[in-house]
RODO-2510 file (C-alpha; in nm, 4 decimals, decimal comma):
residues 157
     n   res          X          Y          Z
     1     x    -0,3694    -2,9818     0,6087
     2     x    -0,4312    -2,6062     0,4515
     3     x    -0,5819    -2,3406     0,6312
     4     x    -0,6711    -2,0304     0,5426
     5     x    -0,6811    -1,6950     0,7684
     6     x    -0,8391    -1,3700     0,6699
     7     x    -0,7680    -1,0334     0,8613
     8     x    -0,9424    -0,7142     0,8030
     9     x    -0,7332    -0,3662     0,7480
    10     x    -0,7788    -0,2412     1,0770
    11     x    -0,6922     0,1342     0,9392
    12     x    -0,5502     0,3507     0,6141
    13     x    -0,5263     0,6429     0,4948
    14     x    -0,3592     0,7966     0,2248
    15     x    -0,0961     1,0930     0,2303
    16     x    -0,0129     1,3664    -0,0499
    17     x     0,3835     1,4300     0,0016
    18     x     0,3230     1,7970    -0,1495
    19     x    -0,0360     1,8848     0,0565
    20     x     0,0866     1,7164     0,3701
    21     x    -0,1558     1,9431     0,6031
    22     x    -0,4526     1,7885     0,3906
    23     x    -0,6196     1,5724     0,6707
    24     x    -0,6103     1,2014     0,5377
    25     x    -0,9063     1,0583     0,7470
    26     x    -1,1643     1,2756     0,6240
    27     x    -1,1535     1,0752     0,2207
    28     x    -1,3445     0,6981     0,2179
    29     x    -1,1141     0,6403    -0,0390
    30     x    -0,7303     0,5821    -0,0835
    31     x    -0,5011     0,7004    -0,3182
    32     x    -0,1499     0,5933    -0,4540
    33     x     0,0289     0,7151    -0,7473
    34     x     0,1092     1,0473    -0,8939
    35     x    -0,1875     1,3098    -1,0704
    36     x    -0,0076     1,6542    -1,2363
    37     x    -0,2699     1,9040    -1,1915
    38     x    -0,1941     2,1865    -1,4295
    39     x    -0,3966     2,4198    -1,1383
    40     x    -0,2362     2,2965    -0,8718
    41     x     0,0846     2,1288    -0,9831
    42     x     0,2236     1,7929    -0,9113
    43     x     0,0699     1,5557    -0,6559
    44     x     0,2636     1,2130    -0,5107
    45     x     0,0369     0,9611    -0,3246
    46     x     0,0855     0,6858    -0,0851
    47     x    -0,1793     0,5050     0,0883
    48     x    -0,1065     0,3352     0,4330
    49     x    -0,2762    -0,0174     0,5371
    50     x    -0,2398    -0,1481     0,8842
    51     x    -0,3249    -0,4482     1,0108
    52     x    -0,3455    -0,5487     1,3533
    53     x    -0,4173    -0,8960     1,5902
    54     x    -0,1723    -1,1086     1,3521
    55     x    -0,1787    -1,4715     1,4661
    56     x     0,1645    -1,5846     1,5142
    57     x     0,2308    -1,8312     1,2273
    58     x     0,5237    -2,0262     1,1535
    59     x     0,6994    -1,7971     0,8581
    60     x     0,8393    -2,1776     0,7189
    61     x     0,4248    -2,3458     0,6807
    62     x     0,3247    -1,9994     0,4918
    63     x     0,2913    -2,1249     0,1156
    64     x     0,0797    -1,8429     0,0247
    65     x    -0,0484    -1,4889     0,1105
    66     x    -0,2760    -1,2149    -0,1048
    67     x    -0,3328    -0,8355    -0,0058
    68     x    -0,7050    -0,8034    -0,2049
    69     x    -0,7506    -0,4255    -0,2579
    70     x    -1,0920    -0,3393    -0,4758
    71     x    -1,0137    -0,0362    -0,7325
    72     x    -1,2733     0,2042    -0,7722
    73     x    -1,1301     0,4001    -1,0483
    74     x    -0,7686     0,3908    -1,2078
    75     x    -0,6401     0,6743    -1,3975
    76     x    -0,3615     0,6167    -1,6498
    77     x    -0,1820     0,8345    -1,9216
    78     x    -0,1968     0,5509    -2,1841
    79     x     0,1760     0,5992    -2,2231
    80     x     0,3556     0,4375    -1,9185
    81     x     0,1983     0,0843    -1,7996
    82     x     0,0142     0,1248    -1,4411
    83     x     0,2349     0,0496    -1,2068
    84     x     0,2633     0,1137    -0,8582
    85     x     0,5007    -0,0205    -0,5860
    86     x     0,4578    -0,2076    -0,2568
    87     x     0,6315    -0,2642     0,0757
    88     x     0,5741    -0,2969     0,4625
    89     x     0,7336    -0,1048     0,7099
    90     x     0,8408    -0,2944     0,9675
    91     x     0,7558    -0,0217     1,2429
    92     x     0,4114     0,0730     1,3911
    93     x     0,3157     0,3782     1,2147
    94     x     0,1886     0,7201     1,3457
    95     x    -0,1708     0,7571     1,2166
    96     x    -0,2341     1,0771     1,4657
    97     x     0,0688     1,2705     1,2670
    98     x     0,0970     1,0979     0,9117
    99     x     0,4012     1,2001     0,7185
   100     x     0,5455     1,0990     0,4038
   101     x     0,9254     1,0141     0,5180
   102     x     0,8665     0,9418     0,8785
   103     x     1,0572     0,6364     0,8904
   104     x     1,4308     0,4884     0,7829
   105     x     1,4824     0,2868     0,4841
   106     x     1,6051     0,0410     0,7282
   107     x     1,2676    -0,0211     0,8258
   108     x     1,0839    -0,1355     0,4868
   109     x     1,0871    -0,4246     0,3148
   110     x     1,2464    -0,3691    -0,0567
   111     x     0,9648    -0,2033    -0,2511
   112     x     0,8145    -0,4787    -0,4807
   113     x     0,6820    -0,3891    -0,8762
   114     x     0,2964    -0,4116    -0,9124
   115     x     0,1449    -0,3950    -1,2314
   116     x    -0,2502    -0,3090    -1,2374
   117     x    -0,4804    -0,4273    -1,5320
   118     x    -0,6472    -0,1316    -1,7138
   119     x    -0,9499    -0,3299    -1,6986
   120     x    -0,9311    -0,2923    -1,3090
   121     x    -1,2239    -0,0563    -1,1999
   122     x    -1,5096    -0,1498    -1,0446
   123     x    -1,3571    -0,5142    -0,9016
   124     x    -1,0901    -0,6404    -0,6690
   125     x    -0,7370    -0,7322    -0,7490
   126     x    -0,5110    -1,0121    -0,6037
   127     x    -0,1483    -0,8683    -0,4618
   128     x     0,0840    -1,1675    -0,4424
   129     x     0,2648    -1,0752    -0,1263
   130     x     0,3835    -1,4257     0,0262
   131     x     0,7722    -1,3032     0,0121
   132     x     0,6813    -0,9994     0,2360
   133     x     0,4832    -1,2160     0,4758
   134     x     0,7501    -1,4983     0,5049
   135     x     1,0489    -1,2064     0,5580
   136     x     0,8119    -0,9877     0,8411
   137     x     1,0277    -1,0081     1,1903
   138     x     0,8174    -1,2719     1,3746
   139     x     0,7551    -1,0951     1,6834
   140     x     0,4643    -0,7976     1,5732
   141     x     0,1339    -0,8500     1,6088
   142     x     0,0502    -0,5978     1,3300
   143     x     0,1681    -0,5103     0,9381
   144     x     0,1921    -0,2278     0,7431
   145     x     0,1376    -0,2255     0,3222
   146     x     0,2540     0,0844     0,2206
   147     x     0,1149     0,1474    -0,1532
   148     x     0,3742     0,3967    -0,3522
   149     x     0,4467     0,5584    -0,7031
   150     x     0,6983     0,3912    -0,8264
   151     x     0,8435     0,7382    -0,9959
   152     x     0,6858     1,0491    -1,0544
   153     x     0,5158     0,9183    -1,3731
   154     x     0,3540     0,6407    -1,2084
   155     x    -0,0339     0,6057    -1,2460
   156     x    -0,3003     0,6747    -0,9993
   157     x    -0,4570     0,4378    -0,8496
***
């Protein structure tokens, strides 16, 4: 028999890799993508969702898992497709001193391609994420989505 188990983002935040003294925890909203300001020049966001108090679940009886995120607006340049990229890091991450390369490569999962509907706004969307679940080391209690640009042209989201 099926069950199904919800857990909450404990915390996130969002980081700008060329603003990093901009204090993250001050916005109610997150950010993830690229925006080229003509004032203020080129921008690269990630946003940072941790969740802690994981139930220890048998990786093998996982069939499915979804990351629901709800998208308040979605800016696009109606030339590339909006697309951003997402991955876990497999180590507890600083939220006193957020930085933008803080951690090894080693310690991510491989980045994996999302592609958000234009029609987006205003409503949640459904993030297959059921390989990075069943490949997370079995013995944290917590998980990290990390929400990238894919490139420097990639949408904001």
């Amino acid at each position: 028999m099926s069950s199904i188990i919800k857990i909450n983002c404990s915390r996130a935040y969002f980081i700008d890799k060329y603003n990093p003294l901009n204090n993250p925890y001050k916005f109610n909203t997150l950010i993830t993508g690229s925006i080229n300001n003509h004032n203020s020049g080129l921008h690269l966001f990630k946003s940072q969702l941790y969740f802690n108090h994981i139930p220890e679940i048998n990786n093998k009886k996982i069939l499915t898992a979804y990351l629901f995120i709800f998208i308040n607006k979605l800016h696009h340049n109606n030339i590339n497709p909006t697309d951003i990229g997402i991955c876990c890091c497999y180590k507890d991450l600083d939220y006193d001193h957020p930085k933008w390369d803080i951690y090894k490569k080693n310690n991510y999962t491989p980045v994996y391609h999302l592609n958000i509907p234009k029609n987006s706004p205003n409503s949640y969307i459904k993030i297959n994420v059921t390989d990075i679940i069943k490949n997370y080391p079995k013995n944290t209690d917590f998980i990290n989505f990390i929400l990238c640009p894919l490139d420097t042209t990639s949408q904001t989201l």
